[in-house]
C-alpha positions in Angstrom: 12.4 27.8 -2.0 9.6 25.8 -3.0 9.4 25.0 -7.0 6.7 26.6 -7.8 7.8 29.7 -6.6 11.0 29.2 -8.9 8.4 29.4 -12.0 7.5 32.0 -13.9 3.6 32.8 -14.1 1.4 31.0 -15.2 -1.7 32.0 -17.6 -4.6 30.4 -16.3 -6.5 30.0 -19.9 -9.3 27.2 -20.7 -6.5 24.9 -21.6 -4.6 24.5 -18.9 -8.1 24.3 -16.6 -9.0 21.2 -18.9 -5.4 20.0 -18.2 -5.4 20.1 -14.3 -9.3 19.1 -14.1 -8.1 16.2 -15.8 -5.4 15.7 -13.9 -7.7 15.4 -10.9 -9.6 12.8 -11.9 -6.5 10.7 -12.4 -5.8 11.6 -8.8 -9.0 10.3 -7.6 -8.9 7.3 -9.7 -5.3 5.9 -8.7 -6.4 6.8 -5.2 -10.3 4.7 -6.0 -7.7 1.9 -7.5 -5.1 2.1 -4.5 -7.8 1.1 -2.4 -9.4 -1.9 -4.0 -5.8 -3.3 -4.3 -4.7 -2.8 -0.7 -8.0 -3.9 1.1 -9.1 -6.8 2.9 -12.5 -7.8 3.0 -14.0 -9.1 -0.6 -16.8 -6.7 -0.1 -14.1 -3.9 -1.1 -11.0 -5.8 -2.9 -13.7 -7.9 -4.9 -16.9 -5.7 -4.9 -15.3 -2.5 -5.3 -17.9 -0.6 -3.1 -15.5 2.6 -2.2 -15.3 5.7 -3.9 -13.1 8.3 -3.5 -12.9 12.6 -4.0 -11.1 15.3 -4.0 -12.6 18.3 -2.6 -10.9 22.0 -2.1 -10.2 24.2 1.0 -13.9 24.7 2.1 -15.5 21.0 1.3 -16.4 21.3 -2.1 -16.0 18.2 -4.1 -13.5 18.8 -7.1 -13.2 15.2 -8.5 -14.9 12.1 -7.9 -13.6 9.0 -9.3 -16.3 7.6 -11.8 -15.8 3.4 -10.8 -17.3 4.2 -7.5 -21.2 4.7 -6.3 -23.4 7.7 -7.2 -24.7 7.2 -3.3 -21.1 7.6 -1.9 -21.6 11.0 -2.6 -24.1 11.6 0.5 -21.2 9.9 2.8 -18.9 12.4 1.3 -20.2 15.4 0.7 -21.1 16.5 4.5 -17.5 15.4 6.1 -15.7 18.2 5.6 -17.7 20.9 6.4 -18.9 18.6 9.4 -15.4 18.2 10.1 -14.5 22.5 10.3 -18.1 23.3 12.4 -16.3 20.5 14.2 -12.5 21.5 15.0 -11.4 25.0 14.6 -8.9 25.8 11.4 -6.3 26.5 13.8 -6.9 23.1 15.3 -6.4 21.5 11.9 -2.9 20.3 11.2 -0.9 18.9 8.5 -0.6 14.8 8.9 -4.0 14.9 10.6 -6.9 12.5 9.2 -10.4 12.0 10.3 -12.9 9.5 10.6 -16.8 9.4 10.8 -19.6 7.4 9.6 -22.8 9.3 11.3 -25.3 9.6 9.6 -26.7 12.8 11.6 -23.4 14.3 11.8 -22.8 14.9 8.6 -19.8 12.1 8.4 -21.9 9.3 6.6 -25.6 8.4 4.9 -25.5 5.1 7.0 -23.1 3.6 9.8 -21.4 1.0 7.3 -19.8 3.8 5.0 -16.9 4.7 6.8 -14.7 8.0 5.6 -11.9 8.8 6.3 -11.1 12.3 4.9 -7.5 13.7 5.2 -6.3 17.7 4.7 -3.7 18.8 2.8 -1.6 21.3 3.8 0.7 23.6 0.7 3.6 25.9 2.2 1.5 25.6 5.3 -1.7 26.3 3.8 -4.8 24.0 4.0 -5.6 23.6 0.3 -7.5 20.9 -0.6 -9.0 17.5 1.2 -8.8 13.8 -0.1 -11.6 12.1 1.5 -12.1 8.2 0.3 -15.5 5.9 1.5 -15.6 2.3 2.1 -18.4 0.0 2.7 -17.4 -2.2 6.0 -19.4 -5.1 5.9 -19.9 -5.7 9.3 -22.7 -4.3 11.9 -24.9 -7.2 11.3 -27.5 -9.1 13.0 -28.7 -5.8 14.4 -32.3 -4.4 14.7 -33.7 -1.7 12.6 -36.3 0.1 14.6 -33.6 2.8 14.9 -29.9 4.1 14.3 -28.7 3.0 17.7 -29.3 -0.7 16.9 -27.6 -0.2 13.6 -23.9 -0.3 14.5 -21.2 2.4 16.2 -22.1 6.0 15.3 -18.6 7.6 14.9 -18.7 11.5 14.9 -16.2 13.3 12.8 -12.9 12.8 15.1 -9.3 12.5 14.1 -7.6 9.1 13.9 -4.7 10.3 13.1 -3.1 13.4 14.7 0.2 14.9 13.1 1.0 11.6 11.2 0.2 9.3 14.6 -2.6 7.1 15.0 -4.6 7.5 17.5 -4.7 3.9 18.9 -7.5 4.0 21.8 -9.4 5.5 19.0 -9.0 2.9 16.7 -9.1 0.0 19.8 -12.7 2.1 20.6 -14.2 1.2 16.9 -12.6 -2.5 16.2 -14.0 -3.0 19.9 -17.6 -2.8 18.3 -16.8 -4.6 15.1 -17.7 -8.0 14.3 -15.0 -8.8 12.3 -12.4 -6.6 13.5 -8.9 -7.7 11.6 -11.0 -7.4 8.6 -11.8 -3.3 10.0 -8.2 -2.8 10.9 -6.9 -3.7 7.2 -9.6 -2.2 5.3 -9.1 1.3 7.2 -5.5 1.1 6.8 -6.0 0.6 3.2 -8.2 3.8 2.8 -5.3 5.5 4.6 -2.8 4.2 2.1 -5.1 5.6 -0.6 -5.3 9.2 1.3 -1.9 9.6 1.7 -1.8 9.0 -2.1 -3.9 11.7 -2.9 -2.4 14.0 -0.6 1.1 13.7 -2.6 -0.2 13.7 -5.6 -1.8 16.8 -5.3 1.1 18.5 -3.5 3.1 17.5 -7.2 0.2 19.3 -9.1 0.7 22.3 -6.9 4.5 21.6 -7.3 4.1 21.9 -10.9 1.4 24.9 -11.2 1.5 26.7 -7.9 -0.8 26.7 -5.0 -2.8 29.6 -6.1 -2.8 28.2 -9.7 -4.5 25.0 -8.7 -7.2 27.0 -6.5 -8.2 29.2 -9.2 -8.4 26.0 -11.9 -10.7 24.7 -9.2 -13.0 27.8 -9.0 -12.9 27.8 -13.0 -13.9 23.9 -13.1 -16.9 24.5 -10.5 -18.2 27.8 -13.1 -17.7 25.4 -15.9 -20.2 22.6 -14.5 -22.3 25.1 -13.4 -22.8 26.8 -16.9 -23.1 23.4 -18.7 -25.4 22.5 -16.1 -27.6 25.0 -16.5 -27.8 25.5 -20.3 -29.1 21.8 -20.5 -31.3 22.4 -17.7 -32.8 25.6 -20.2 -33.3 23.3 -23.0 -35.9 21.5 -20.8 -39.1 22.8 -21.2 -40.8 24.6 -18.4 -43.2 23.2 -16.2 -44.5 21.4 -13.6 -43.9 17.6 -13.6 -45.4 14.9 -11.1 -45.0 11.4 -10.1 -46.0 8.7 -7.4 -44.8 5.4 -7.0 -45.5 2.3 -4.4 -42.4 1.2 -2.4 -42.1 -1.8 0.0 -39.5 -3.7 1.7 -39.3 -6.7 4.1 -39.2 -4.4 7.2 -43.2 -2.7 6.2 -45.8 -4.5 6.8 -47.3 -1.7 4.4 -46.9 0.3 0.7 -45.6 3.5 0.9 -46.6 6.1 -2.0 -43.5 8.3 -2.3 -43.9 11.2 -4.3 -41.9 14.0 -6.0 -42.8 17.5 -7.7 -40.3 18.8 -9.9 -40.1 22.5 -11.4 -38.3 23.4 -14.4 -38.2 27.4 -14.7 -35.0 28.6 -16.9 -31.9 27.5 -16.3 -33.1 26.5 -12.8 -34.9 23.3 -11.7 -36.4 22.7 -7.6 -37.2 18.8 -6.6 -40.1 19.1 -4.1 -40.8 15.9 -1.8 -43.7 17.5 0.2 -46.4 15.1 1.4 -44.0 12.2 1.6 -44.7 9.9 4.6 -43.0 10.2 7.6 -40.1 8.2 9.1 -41.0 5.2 9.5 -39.1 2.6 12.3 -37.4 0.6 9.5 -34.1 0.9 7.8 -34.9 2.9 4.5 -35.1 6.4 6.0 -32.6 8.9 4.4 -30.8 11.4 5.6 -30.3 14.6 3.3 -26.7 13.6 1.7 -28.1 10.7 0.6 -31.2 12.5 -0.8 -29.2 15.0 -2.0 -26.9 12.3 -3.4 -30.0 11.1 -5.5 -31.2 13.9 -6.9 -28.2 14.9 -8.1 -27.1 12.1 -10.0 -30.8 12.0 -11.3 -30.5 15.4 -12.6 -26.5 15.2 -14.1 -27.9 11.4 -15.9 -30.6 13.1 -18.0 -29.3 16.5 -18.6 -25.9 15.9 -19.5 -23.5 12.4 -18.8 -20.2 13.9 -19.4 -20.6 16.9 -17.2 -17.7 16.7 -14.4 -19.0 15.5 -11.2 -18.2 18.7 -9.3 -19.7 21.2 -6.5 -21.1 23.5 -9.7 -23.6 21.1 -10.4 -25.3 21.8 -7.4 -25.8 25.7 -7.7 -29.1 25.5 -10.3 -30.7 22.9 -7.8 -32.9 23.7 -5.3 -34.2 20.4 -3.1 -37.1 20.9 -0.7 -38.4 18.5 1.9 -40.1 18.3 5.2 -37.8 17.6 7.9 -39.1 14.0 10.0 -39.9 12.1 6.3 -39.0 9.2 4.8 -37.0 11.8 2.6 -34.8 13.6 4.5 -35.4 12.1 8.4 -34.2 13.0 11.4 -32.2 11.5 14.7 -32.7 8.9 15.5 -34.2 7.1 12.3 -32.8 4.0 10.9 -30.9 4.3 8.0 -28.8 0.9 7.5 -31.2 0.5 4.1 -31.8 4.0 2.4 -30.3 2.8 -0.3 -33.8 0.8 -1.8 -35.5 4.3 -0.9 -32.7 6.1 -2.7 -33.3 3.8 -6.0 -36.4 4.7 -5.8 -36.3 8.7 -5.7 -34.5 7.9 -9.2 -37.4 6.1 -10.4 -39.7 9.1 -9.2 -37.4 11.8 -10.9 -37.6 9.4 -14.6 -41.1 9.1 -13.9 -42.1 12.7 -13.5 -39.7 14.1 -16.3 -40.7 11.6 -18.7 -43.2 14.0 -20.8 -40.5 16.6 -20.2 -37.5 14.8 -21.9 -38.6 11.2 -23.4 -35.7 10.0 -25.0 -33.7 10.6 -21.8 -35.3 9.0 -19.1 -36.0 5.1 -18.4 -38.7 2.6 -17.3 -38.5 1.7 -14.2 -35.5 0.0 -13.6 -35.0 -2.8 -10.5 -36.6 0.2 -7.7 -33.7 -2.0 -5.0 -30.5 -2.7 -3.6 -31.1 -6.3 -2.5 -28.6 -6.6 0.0 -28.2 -9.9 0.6 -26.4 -10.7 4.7 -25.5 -13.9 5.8 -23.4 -13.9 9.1 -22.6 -16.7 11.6 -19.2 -18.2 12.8 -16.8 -20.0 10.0 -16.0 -23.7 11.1 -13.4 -23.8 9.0 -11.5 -21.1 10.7 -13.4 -21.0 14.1 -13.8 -17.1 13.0 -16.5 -15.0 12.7 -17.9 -13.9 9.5 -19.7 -11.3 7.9 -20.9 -11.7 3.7 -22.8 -8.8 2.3 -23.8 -8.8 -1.3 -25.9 -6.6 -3.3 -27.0 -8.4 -6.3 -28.0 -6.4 -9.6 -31.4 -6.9 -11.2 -33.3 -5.5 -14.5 -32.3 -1.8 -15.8 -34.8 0.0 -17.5 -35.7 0.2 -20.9 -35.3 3.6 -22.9 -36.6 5.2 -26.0 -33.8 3.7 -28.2 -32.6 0.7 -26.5 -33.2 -2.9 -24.7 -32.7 -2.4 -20.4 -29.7 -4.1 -19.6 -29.9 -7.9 -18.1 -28.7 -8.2 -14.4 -27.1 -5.1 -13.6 -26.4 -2.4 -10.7 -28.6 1.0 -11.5 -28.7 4.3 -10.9 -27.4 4.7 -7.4 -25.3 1.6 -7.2 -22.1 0.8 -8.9 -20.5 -2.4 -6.9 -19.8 -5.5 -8.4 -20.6 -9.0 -8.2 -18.7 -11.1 -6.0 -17.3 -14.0 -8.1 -18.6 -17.3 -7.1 -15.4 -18.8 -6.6 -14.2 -16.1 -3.8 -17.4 -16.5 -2.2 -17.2 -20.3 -1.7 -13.6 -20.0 -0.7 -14.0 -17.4 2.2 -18.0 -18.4 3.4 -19.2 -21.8 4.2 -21.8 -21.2 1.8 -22.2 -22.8 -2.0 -23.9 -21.0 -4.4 -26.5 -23.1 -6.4 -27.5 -21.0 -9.0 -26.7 -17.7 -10.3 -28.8 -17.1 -13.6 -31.1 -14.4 -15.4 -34.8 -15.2 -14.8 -36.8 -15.8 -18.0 -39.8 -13.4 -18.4 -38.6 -10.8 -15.8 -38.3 -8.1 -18.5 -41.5 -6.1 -19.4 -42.6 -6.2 -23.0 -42.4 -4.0 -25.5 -40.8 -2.0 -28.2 -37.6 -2.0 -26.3 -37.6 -4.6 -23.5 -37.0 -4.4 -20.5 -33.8 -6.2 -18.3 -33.8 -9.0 -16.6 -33.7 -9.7 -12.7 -31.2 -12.0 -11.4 -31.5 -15.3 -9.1 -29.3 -16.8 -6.5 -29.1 -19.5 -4.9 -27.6 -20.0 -1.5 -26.8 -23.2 0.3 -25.8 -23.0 4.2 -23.0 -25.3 5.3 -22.4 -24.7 8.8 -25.1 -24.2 11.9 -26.9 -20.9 12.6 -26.4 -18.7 10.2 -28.4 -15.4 10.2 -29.5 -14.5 6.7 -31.5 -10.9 6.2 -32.4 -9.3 3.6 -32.7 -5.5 2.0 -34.7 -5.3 -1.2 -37.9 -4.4 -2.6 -40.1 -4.2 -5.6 -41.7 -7.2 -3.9 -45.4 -6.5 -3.8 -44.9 -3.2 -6.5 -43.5 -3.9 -10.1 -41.0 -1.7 -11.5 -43.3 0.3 -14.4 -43.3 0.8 -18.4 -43.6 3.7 -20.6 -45.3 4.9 -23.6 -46.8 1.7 -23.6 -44.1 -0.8 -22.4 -45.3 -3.4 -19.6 -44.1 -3.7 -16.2 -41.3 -5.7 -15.3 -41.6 -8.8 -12.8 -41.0 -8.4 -8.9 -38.4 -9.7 -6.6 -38.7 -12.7 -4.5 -37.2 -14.8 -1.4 -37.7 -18.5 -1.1 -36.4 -20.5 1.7 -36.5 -24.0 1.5 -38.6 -26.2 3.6 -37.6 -26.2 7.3 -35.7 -22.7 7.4 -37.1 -21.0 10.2 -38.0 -17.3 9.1 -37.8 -15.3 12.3 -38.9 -11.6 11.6 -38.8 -9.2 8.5 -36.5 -10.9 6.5 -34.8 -12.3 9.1 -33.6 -15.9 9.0 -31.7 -17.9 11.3 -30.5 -20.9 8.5 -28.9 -24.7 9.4 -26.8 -26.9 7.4 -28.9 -27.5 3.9 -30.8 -24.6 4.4 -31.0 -22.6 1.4 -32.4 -19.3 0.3 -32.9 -18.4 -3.5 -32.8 -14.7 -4.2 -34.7 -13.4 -7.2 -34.3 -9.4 -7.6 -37.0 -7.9 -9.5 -36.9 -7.1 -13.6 -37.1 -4.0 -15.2 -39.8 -2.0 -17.2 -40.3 -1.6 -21.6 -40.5 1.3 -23.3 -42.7 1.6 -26.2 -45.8 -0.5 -27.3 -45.2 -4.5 -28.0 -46.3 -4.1 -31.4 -43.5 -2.3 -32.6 -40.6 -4.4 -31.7 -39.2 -6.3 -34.9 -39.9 -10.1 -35.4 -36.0 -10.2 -35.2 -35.9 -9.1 -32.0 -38.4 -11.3 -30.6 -36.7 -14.3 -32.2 -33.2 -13.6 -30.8 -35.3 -13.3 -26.9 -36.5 -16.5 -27.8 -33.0 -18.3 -29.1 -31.0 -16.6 -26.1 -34.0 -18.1 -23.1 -34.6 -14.3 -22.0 -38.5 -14.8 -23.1 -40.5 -18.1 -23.2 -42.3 -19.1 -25.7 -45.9 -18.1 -24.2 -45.0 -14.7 -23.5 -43.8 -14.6 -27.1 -47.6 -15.6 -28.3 -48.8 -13.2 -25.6 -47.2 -10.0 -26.1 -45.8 -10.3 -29.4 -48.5 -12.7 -31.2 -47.7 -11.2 -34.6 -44.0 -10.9 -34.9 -44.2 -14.9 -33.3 -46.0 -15.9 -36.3 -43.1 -14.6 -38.4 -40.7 -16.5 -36.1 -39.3 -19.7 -37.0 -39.4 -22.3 -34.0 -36.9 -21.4 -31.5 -36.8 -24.9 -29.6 -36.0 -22.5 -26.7 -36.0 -23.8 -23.5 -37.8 -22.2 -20.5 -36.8 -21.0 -17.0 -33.2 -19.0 -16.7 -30.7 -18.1 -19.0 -26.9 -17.6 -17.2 -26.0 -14.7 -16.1 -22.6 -13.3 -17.1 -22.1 -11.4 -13.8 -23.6 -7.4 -13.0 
């Protein structure tokens, strides 16, 4: 007889919902943690870009742990219910686990984020799913005019079938992988963390029962969906607009994207109509990912603490024509969505900023900046693959400075340390520092954008490059100015091949500068203090001082601050 049978019944009251939701989240956290320490590749052990959920019997996401990305979210949201349209229930079985990564499938938001998404069966019964993302860094040196020059499109298929592997499955992918021991550990290691999951949930249901455990989930989902909607009621109602420029290496052109967003109640409709279409370039998204974006927009400025669950959804209605830039269609590119994803936050602050001012920010970085350098290793006669996204300005807001070289919004990976990247690449890194003056003035500054040096030590190397913000700056409010955009220098005699694409020679070097963030509130208002401790710490020269702030400079006592970069402590 199972335990929980053995137990008398359980009361299912508020307390003992708050008791198993948390209990959740420390599910999906060890699993989040059992991941980082069992990979391979530094882009997951060191970076941290994973995430991993918890979602109950019909895909809906219970628990998501909060150190990975708010953009996981479109990976992991679709895979189950593109998993059952998939496979029938009865072909679902206990020790099974699936893979996919397509983007038009439902399994991923681009071909890099691999899931791998396992069921779990109590007394026989499919209860729950523990699904887990990780960012391969591999595909590279691909083109971007579409998703079939982006890297293998895996379908939602099992790679494991009753607790065996399916090996010409796995053989099939690794075949099609740059670096494929570094594939082969990473995806055991998100197995590891699966399997995890799957027993620790089985002990909750041990402990409370089966049933008990779906019905605290049903009561958890209500709950986010009542906070949810009483802070989307204190809004007020209207009709709120924005439009913002966005560029990237791979457009020869600046988009305007645009959003409309509707506030009626307790209920709130994001419409992306007259967005451009889908453009043959990387940064199309796919409807998780848009979805994905939205949502964390929403949960950031109506309420922080509210679970990251299914309810959250129900008051949110997203509208977009089908073939955009928004929310494209087979076979767009999508390796890059994330700078277009950055941006839809940007255009959500933007048009809610009259609506709820002291919740929104300036514009933060509007990128990704994913940095690629591949080539073979002549150290170890291997091939490599380093990805990096590096961080850049945040946003100002009504109460506080932006934060100095950080991920935002959508992002949540950090920074590969300097000494793991010189010990793995045969690349040394030259400078990693906060550029001076990157910030937008005002009452509350704006962050600072980062730069990063890069020296090439072995023979053809590819180097490309996601960002943007590079002809666009990322925009103040209520007076605050714009921050500074990003930039790429190569050194003389680096051959620049085509959109960001490089092919780099011993000595080469490429400096990375990732764009600043925008101020909030009028120069005039911030305190003489202020402005003398941006001066002493190198985060503003002493011109922009005299420019922006020419009154509170005459109250400041020489600085003797130098001018250029102040180091960066890491994002």
């Amino acid at each position: 007889m199972n335990n929980h049978l053995a137990k008398a019944p359980v009361v299912l009251d508020s307390v003992l919902v708050e008791v198993i939701g948390s209990a959740l989240s420390t599910v999906v956290e060890e699993m989040g943690g059992t991941l980082v320490r069992a990979a391979y590749s530094t882009n997951i052990k060191e970076r941290r870009d994973c995430t991993a959920g918890l979602f109950d019997a019909q895909g809906r996401g219970i628990a998501q742990d909060e150190g990975g990305s708010p953009l996981h979210l479109g990976s992991l949201m679709g895979i189950v219910d593109a998993i059952m349209e998939r496979y029938p229930l009865e072909e679902i079985n206990d020790g099974d686990t699936f893979i996919g990564n397509d983007p038009f499938s439902g399994g991923g938001s681009h071909l890099p984020d691999i899931v791998l998404a396992t069921p779990v069966f109590v007394d026989g019964v499919l209860s729950a799913w523990a699904a887990n993302l990780a960012h391969h860094a591999d595909f590279g040196d691909r083109g971007h005019a579409h998703i079939f020059q982006e890297g293998l499109r895996i379908p939602p298929v099992r790679l494991i079938r009753r607790g065996h592997l399916q090996q010409e499955m796995l053989d099939l992918i690794l075949l099609n992988c740059q670096v494929p021991h570094e594939r082969k550990a990473d995806l055991r290691a998100q197995q590891s963390a699966n399997r995890l999951a799957s027993q620790r949930y089985k002990d909750l249901c041990a402990r409370y029962g089966r049933e008990v455990m779906a019905q605290a989930a049903e009561e958890l989902l209500d709950y986010t969906e009542r906070r949810t909607r009483a802070a989307i009621e204190k809004m007020p109602d209207g009709v709120y607009s924005f439009t913002d420029k966005f560029d990237c290496p791979e457009l020869d052109e600046e988009l305007d994207l645009q959003v409309k967003v509707t506030v009626e109640g307790d209920e709130i409709l994001f419409d992306f109509a007259g967005n451009p279409p889908q453009v043959r370039a990387s940064v199309n998204v796919v409807w998780t990912a848009l979805y994905a974006s939205v949502y964390y927009s929403l949960k950031s400025l109506v309420d922080s603490d509210i679970v990251a669950n299914a309810g959250l959804y129900r008051p949110v209605r997203i509208e977009a024509p089908r073939g955009s830039i928004i929310n494209c269609e087979e076979p767009a590119a999508v390796n890059g969505r994330s700078e277009t994803c950055q941006r839809i936050v940007d255009l959500i602050h933007g048009a809610l900023a009259t609506a709820v001012p002291e919740r929104v920010t300036a514009a933060s970085n509007g990128a990704n900046t994913g940095v690629h350098f591949s080539g073979r290793n002549s150290r170890t006669g291997k091939e490599f693959v380093y990805l990096e996204t590096i961080g850049g300005g945040c946003g100002a807001r009504a109460s506080k400075d932006g934060l100095d070289g950080v991920q935002v919004h959508m992002t949540n990976t950090s920074n590969l340390p300097v000494e793991s990247l010189e010990t793995e690449y045969p690349l040394v890194v030259e400078a990693y520092e906060l550029i001076q003056d990157s910030g937008g003035a005002g009452q509350h500054r704006g962050g600072l954008g980062i730069r990063r040096a890069v020296r090439v030590e072995d023979k053809n190397i590819h180097f490309w490059l996601d960002t943007s913000r590079q002809k666009s700056q990322p925009w103040g409010l209520d007076g605050g100015t714009p921050g500074a955009s990003a930039n790429v220098a190569l050194s003389p005699g680096a051959r620049p091949i085509d959109h960001g694409y490089t092919v780099l020679q011993p000595g080469d070097r490429v400096a990375i500068e990732t764009a600043g963030a925008g101020a909030y509130g009028p120069t005039s208002k911030r305190t003489p203090e202020e402005v003398a401790r941006d001066l002493a710490e190198g985060k503003i020269s002493e011109a922009t001082a005299r420019r922006f702030y020419p009154q509170q400079t005459e109250q400041t006592p020489e600085t003797g601050s130098g001018s250029g970069s102040s180091p960066t402590q890491g994002n």
